[in-house]
KEMILUM-15213 format. One record per residue: x, y, z of N, C-alpha, C in turn; residue in one letter. Coordinates in steps of 0.1 Angstrom, whole numbers, padded with zeros to 4 digits, always signed. Example, Ala and Ser with C-alpha at 12.3 -4.5 7.8 and 13.67 -1.06 7.14 Angstrom:
<nodes>
+0132-0057+0078+0123-0045+0078+0132-0033+0078A+0128-0022+0071+0137-0011+0071+0129+0000+0079S
</nodes>
This chain:
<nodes>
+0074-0106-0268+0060-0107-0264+0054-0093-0263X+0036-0089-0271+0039-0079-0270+0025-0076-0251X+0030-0064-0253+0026-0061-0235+0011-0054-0234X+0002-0052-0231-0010-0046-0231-0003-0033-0227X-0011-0021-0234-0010-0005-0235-0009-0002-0214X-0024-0012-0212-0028-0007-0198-0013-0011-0187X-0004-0022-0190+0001-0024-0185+0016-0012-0186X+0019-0012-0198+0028+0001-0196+0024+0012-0193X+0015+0015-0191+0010+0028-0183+0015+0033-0169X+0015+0017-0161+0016+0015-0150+0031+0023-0146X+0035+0030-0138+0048+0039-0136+0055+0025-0128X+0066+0026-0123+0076+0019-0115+0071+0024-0099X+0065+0022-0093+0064+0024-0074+0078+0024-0069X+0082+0038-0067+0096+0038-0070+0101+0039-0056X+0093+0040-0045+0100+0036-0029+0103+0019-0024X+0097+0010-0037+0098-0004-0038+0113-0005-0041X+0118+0005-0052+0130+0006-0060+0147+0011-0046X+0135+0022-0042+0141+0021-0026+0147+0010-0017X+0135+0003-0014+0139-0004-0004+0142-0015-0009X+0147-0014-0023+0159-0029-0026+0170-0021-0028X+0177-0006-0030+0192-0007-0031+0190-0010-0009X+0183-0007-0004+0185-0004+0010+0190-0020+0013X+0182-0026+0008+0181-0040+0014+0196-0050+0006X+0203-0043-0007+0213-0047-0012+0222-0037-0008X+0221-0023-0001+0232-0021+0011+0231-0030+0023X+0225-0032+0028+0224-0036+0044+0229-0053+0037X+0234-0058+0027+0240-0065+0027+0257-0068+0027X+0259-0053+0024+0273-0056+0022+0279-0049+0036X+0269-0047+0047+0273-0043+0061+0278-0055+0064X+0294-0049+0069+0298-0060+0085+0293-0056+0097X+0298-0064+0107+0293-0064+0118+0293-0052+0130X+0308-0046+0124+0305-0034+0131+0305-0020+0123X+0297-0024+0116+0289-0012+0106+0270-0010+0111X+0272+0006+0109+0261+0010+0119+0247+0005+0110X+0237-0004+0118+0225-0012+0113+0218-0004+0102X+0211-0006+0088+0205-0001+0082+0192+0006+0092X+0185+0019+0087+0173+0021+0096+0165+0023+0082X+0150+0015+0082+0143+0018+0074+0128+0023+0076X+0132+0039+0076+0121+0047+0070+0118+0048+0055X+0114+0039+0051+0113+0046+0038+0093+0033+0034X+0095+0020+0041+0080+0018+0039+0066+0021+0054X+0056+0026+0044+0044+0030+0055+0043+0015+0063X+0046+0011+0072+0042-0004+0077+0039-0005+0089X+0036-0001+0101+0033-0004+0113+0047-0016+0115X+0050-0013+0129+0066-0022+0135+0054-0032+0142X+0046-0029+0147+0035-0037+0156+0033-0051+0144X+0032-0058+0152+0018-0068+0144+0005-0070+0150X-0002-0080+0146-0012-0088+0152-0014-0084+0166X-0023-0079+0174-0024-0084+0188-0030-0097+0192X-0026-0100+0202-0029-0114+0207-0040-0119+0202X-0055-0113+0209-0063-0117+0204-0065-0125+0192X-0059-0112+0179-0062-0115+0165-0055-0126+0164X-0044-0131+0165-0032-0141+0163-0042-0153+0165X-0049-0154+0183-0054-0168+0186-0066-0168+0177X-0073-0157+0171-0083-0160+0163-0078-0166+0150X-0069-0167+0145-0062-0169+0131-0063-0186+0136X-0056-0192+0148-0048-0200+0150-0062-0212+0151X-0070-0207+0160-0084-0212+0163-0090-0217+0150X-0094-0204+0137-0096-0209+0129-0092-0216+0120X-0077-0221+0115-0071-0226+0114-0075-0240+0118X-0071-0244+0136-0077-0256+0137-0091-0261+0134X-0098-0250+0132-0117-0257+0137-0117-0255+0117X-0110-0251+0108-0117-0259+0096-0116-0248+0088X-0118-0232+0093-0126-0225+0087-0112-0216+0077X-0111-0220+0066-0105-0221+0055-0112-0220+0040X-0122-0220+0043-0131-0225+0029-0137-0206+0026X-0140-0208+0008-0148-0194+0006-0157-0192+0014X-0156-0177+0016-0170-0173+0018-0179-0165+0010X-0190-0160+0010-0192-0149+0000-0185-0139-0002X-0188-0136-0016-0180-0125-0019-0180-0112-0016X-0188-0107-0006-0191-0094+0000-0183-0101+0015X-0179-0111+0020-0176-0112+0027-0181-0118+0041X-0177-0120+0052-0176-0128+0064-0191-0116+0069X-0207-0123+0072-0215-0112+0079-0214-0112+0088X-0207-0116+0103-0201-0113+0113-0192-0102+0112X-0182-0103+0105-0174-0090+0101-0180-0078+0098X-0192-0079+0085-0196-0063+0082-0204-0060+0094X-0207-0068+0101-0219-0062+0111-0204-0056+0123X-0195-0066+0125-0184-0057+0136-0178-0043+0133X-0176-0044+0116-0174-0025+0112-0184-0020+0115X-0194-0021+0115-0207-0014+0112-0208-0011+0129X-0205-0021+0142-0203-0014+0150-0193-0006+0156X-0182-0009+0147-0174+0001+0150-0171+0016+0148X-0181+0017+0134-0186+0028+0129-0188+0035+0142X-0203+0029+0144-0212+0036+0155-0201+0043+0166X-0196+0034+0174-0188+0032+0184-0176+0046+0186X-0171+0047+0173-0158+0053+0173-0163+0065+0169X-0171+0070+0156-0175+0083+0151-0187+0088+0153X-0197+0075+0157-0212+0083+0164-0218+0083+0144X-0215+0074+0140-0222+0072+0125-0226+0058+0123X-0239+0060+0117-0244+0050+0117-0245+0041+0103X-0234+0030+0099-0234+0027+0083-0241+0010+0085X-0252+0006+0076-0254-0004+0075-0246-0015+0068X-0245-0026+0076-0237-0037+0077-0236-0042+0058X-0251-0039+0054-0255-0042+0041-0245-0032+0028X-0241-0021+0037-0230-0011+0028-0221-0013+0026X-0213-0023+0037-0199-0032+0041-0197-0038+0030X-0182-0035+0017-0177-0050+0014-0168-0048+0017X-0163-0062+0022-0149-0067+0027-0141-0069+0011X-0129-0069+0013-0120-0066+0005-0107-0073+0006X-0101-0075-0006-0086-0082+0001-0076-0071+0000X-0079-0065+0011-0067-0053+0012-0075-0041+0007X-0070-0027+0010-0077-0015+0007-0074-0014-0011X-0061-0020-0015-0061-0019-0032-0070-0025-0036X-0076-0037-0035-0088-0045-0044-0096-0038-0039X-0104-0027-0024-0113-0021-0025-0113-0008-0040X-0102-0003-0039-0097+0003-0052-0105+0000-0064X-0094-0007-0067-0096-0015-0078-0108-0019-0080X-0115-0021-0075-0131-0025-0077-0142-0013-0075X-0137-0002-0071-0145+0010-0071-0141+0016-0085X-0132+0016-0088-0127+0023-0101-0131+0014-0115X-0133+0000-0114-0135-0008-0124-0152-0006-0126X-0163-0005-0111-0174+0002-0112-0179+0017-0114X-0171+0027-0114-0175+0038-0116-0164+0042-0129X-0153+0041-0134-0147+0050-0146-0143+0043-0157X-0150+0048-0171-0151+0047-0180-0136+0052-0186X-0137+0042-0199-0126+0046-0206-0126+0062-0212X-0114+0068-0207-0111+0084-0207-0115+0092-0195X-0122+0088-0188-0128+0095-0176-0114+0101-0170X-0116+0114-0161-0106+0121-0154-0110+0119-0135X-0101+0116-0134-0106+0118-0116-0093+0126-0111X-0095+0137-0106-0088+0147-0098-0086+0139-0087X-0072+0142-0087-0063+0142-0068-0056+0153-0067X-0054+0147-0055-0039+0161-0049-0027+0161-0054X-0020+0167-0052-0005+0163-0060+0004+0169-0047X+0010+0161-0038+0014+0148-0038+0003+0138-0032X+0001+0127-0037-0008+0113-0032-0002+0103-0032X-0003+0096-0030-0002+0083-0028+0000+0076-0043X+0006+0069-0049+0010+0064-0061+0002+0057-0066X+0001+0044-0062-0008+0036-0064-0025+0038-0065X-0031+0052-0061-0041+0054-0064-0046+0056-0074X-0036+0065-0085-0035+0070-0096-0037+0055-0106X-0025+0047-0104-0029+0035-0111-0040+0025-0111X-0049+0027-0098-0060+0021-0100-0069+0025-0116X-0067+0043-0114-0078+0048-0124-0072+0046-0139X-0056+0045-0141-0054+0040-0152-0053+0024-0156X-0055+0015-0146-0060+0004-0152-0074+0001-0153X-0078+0011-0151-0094+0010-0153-0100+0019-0169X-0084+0023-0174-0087+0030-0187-0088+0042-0184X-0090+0051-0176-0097+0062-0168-0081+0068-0171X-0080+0085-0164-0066+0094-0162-0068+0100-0152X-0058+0099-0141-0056+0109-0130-0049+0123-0134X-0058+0129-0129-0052+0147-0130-0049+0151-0119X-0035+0151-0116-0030+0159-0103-0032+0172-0103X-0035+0179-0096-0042+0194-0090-0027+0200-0083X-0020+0202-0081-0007+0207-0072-0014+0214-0063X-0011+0210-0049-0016+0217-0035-0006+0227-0029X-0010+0231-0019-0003+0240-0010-0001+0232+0006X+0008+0238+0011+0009+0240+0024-0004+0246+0031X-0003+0257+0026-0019+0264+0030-0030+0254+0032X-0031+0245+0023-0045+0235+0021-0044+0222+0024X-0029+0223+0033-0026+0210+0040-0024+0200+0031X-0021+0206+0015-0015+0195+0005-0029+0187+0002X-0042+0191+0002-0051+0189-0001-0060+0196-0006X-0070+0187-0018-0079+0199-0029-0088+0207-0018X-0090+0217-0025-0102+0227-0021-0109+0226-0032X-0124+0229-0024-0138+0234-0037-0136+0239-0048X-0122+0251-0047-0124+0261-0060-0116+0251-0068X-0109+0246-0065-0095+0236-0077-0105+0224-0081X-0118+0224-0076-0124+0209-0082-0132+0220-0093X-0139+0229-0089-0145+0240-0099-0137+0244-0112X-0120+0249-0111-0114+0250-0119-0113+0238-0128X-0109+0226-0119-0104+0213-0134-0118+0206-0131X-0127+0210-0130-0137+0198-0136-0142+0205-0153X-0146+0191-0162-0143+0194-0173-0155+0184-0178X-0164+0185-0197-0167+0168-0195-0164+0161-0191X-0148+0158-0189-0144+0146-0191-0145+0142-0174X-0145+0148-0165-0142+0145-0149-0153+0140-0146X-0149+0126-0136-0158+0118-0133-0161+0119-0116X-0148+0122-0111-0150+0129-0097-0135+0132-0092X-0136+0130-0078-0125+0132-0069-0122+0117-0065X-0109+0119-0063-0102+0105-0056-0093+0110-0043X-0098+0112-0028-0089+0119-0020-0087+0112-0007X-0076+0116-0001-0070+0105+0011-0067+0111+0022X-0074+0107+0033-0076+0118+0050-0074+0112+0062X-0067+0110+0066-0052+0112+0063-0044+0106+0048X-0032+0116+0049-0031+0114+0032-0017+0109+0031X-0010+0098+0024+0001+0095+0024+0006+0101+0010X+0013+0110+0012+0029+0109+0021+0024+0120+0029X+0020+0134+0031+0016+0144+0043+0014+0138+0058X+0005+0127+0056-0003+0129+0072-0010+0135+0076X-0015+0147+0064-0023+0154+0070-0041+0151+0064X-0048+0158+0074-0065+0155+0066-0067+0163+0063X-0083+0167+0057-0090+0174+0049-0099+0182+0064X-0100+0192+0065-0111+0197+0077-0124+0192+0074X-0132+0185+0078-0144+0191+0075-0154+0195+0068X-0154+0209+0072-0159+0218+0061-0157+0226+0047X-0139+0218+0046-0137+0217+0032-0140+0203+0027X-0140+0192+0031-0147+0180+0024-0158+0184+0024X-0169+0189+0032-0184+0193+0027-0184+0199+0013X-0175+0213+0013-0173+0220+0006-0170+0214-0008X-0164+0205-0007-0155+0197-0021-0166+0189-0026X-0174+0180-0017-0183+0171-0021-0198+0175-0025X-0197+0189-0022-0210+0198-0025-0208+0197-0040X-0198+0206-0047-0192+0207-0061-0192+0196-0066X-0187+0182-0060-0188+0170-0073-0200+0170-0071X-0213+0171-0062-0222+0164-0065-0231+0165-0075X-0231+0184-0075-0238+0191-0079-0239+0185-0097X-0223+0183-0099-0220+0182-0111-0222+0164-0115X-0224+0156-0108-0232+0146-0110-0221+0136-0110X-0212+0139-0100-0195+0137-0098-0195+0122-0089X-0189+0114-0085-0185+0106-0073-0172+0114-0066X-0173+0113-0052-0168+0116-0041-0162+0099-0034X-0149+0095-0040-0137+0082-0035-0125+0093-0019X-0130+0087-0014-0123+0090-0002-0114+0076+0007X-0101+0076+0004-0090+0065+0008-0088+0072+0025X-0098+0062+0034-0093+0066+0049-0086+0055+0056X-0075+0052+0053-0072+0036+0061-0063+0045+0067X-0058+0054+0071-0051+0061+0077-0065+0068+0092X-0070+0064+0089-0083+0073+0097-0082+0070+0116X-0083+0055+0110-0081+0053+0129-0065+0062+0135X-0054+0062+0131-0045+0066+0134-0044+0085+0134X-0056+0089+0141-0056+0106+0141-0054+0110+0154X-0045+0121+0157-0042+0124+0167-0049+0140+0169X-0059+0146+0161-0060+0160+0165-0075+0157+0163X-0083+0163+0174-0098+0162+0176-0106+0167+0162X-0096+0183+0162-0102+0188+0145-0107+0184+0129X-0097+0168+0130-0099+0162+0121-0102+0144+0129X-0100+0135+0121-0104+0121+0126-0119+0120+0122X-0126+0122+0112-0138+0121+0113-0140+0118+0097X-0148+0106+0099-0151+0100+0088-0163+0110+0081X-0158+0108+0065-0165+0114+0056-0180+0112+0052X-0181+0096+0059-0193+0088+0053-0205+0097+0063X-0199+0106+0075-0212+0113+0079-0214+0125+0073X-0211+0122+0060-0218+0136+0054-0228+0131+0041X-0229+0122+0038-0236+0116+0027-0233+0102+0024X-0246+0095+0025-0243+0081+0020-0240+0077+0008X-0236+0089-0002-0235+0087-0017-0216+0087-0016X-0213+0093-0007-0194+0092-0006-0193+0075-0002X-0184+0070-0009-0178+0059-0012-0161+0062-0002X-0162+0050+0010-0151+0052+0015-0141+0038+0016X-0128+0044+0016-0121+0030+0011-0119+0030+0032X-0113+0019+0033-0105+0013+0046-0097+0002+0046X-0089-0001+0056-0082-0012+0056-0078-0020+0066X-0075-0035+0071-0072-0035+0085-0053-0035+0084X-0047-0031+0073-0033-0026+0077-0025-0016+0085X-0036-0006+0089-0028+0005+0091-0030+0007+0109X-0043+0009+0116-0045+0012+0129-0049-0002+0133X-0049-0017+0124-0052-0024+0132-0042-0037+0130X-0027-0028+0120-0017-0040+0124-0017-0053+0116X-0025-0051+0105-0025-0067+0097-0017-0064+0084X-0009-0060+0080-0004-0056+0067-0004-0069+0056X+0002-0072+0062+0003-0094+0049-0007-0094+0050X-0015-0094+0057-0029-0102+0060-0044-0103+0047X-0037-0087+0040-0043-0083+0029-0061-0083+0030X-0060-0074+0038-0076-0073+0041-0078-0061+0041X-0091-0056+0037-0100-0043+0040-0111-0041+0041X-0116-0030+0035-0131-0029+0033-0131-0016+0026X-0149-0014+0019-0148-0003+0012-0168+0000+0018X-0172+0011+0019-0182+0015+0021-0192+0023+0012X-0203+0017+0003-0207+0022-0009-0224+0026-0006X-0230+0033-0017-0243+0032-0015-0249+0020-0015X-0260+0020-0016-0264+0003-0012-0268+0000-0030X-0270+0010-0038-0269+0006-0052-0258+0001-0058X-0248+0004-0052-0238-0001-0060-0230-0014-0051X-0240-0019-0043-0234-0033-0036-0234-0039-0047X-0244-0042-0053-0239-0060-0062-0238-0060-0073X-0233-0039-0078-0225-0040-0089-0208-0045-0085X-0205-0042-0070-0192-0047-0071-0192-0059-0062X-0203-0064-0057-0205-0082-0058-0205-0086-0069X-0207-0087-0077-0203-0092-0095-0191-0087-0100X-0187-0079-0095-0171-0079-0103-0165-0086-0090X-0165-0085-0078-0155-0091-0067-0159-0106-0070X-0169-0112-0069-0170-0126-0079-0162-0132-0085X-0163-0124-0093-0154-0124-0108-0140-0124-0107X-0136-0118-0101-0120-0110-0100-0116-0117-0084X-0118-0121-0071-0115-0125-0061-0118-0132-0056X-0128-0139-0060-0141-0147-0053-0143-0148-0040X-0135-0139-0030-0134-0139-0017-0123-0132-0012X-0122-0125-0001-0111-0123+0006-0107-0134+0012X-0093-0134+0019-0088-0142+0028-0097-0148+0040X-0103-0156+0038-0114-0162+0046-0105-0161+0063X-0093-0167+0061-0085-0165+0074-0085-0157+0079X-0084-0145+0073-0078-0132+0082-0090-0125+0081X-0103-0129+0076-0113-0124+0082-0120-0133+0091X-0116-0144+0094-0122-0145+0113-0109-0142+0120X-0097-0139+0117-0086-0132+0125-0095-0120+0131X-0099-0111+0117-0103-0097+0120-0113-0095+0129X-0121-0105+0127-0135-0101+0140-0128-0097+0156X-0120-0104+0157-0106-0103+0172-0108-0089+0172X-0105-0081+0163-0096-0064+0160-0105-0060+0176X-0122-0062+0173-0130-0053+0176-0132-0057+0193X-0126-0069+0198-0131-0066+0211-0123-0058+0219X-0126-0057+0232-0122-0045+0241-0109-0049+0242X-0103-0058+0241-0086-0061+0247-0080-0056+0237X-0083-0061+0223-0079-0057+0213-0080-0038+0208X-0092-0035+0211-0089-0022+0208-0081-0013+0218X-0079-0017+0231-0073-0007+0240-0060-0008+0238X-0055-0021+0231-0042-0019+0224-0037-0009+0214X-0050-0012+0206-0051-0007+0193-0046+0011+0196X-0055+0018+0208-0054+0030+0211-0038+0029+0222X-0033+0023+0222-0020+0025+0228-0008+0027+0218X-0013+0016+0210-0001+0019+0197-0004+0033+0191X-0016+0038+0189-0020+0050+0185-0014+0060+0189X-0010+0063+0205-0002+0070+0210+0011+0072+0210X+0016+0057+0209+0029+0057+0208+0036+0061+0192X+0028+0056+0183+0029+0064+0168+0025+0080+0173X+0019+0089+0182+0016+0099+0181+0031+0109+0191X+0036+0101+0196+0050+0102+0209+0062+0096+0193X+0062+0089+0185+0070+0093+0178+0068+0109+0172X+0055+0107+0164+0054+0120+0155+0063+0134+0162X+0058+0133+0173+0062+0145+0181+0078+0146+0186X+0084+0137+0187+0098+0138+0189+0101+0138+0170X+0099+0128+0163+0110+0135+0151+0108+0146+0139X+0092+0151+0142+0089+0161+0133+0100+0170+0135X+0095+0176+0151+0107+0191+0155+0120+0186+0155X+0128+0177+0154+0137+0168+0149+0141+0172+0133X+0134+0170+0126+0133+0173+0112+0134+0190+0107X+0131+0195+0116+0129+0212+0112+0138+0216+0123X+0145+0212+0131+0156+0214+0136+0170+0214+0131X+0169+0200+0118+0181+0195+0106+0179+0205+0097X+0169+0214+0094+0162+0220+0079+0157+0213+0070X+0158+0198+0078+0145+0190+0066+0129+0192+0069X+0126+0202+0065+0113+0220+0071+0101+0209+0068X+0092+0204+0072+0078+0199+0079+0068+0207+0075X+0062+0215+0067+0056+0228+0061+0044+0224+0073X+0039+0215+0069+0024+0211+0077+0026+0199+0089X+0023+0207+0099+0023+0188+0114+0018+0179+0108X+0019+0170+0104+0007+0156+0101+0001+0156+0115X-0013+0148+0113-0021+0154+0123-0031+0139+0126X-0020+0132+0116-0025+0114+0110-0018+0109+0112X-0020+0094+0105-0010+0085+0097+0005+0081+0108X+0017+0081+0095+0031+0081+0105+0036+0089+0091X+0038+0095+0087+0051+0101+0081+0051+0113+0084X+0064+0120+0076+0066+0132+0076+0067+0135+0062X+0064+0145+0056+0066+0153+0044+0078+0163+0044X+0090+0160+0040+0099+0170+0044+0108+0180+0032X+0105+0189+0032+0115+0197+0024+0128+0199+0027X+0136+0191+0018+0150+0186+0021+0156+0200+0009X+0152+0208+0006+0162+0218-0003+0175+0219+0006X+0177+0226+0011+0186+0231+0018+0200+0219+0028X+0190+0209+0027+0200+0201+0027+0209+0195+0017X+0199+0197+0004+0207+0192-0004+0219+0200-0010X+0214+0217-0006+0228+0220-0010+0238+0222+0000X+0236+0214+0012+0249+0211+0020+0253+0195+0013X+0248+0190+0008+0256+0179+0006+0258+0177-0012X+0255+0189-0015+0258+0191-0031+0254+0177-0044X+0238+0180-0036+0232+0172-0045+0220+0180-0051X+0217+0173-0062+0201+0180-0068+0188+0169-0065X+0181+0176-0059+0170+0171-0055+0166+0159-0045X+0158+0159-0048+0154+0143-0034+0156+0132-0040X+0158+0127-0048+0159+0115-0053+0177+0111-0052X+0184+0122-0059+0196+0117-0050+0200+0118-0037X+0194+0133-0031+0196+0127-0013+0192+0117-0013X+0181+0110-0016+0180+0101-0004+0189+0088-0013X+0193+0087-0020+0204+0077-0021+0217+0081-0015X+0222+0097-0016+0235+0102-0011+0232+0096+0006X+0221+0099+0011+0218+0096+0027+0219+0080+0030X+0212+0075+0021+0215+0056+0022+0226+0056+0021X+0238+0062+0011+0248+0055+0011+0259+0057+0023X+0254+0073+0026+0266+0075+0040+0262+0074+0052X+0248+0071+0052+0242+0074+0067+0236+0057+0068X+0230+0052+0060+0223+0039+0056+0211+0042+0066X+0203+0054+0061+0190+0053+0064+0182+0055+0048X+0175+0048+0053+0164+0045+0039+0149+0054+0040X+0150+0064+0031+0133+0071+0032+0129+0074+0015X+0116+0076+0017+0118+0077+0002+0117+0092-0006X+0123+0093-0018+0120+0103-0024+0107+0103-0027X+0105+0120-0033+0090+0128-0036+0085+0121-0050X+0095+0117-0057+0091+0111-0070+0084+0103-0073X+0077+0096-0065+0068+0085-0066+0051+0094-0065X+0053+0105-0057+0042+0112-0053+0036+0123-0060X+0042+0126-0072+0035+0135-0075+0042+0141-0089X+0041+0154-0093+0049+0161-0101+0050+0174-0098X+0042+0180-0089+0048+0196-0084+0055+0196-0072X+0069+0201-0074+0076+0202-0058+0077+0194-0057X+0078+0178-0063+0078+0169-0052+0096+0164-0055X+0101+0170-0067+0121+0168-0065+0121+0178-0052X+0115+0186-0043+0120+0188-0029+0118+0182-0016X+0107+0174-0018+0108+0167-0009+0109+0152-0002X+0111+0149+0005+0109+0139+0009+0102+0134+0017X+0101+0117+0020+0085+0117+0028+0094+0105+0042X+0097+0106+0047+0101+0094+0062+0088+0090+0065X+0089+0074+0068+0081+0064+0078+0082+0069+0093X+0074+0069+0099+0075+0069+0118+0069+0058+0121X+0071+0050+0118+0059+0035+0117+0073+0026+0125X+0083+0031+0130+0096+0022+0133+0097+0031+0147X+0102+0023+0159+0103+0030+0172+0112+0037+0174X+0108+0045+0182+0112+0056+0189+0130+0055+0188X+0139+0046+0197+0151+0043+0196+0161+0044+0177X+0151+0037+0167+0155+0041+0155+0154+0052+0150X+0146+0061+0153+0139+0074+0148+0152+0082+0154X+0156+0083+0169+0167+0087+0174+0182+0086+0168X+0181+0073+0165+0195+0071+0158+0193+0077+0142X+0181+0075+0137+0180+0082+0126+0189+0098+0125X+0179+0107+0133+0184+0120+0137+0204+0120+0143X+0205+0114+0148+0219+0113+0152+0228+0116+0140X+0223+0106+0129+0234+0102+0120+0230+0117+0111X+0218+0120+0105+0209+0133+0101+0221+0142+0106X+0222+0144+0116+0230+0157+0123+0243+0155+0121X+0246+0146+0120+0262+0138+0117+0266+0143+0102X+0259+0137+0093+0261+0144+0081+0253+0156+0078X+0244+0162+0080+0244+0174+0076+0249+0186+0085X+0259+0186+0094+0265+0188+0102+0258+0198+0114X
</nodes>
């Protein structure tokens, strides 16, 4: 059979590749063999809060199963739109809201509306995997930029100045950013989105890591700097729905019902369920949860980062977001007389049976040094993590 071009383009998501030797080790464990620990997927250990659950369950019984439009539940856009207000003191009309199935279809539907076959969209290098292949199933090419520690593993103004080219169509960038954790200040997204604009660029900004910020300096949505930045979100990350496959994306108001006509087309709807689940997220019971779990992901970060640079798997930058760590594993590897991160972290599954993933999915500069851990698993596993860490790397 032969295969479309666009589909071999597509790389292997290679921490998927991960968590099946993990899950075909943790098979051949007996009983008193020490439990698999799996850091290696972004997932929140939380689920659902109550609230959300009896909303699912409610609608369920009363009927409400059937499409809705394809911008989604107007209850919903109007509940982000106060949540906007509420949380960052910004004001986004409800009318800017589409709901999404999941933060990829918000993707995927921005990139199928804005890039042209050959277009370039700059990222960071290391990002997130799966962003890159939005732009090449849209025909488009991601240009990884290689970051620094210095810039918190994120572009600056002058690197969008250097690689913008005809061919660049804008920035594609993620604040908090997976695999780092870390955000963009500020006044370097001003800075960044000054430069694409000027140049008649789009500004894609992936914040579903946003609710989960722990440093006042950063946590601040980009959409208050111009209604022309396009922001992705999700209710997987700070609000606990991961299966649930829901998001949103925030656009100018010209480009609503260019991607109502492709979301039409391609979805005809999100999960009608798990958006009257979602309206739950936003009341007060539910969000004072929401900020408890926030803390407790922020009481992990803090015990296993200095954990991590205590082993010499070195943390260059705190995440200051999200739940991982970005770890420079050199030095470990030549205590256990391996090359690069990709075999630690198989040499680590097979004698420690903890699962994280390698840098290889993330990028191409530096990234055979490092490695990226989940903190998205409690406090008690993170501990035994480090135990066994100190166990073999002595």
């Amino acid at each position: 059979m032969k295969i479309a071009q666009r589909a071999q383009r597509i790389a292997p998501f290679y921490v998927m590749e991960v968590a099946k030797a993990a899950a075909a080790r943790a098979a051949t464990l007996g009983p008193n063999d020490p439990a698999m620990v799996y850091l290696s997927i972004g997932e929140p250990d939380f689920t659902a809060p109550p609230l959300v659950q009896e909303a699912a369950v409610r609608a369920l019984h009363d009927g409400h199963t059937q499409y809705t439009a394809a911008l989604g539940l107007g209850a919903l856009r109007e509940r982000i739109s106060g949540w906007y207000a509420q949380r960052f003191g910004v004001h986004i009309p409800a009318s800017r809201i589409v709901i999404t199935a999941g933060a990829s279809a918000a993707l995927q539907l921005a990139c199928l509306a804005l890039v042209e076959a050959g277009d370039e969209v700059l990222m960071p290098d290391p990002s997130y995997p799966c962003n890159r292949q939005f732009v090449s199933a849209a025909e488009g090419r991601a240009v990884l930029v290689p970051t620094t520690a210095a810039d918190r593993f994120q572009l600056n103004a002058a690197q969008v100045r250097e690689h913008w080219n005809a061919h660049t169509r804008g920035v594609l960038l993620a604040s908090p950013s997976n695999p780092t954790g870390t955000s963009i200040h500020p006044h370097a997204l001003r800075d960044i989105h000054a430069e694409v604009s000027q140049r008649g660029g789009v500004t894609l900004i992936d914040e579903i890591y946003l609710g989960l910020s722990y440093d006042d300096a950063f946590g601040h949505t980009a959409l208050a700097l111009d209604d022309q930045i396009i922001s992705i979100n999700s209710f997987s990350k700070y609000f606990s729905m991961t299966g649930w496959r829901l998001g949103w994306m925030v656009v100018p108001e010209t480009l609503v019902p260019v991607v109502e006509r492709l979301a039409q087309n391609l979805f005809i709807c999100p999960s009608t369920l798990a958006q009257h689940a979602a309206l739950a997220c936003f009341e007060a019971e539910s969000l004072a949860e929401y900020e408890r779990r926030r803390a407790e992901f922020k009481a992990r970060r803090d015990f296993f980062v200095p954990a991590l640079n205590q082993l010499g798997l070195t943390v260059p930058v705190m995440p200051d977001g999200a739940f991982y760590a970005w770890a420079d594993c050199s030095a470990a590897c030549d205590k256990l007389g391996v090359r690069g991160s990709w075999d630690f972290a198989f040499e680590v599954l097979q004698r420690a049976n903890i699962a994280f993933a390698p840098g290889r999915d993330f990028g191409q500069a530096d990234t055979a040094r490092f490695v990226r851990f989940s903190t998205a698993r409690s406090l008690p596993e993170l501990r035994e993590a480090v135990t066994r860490l100190q166990h073999l790397l002595g």
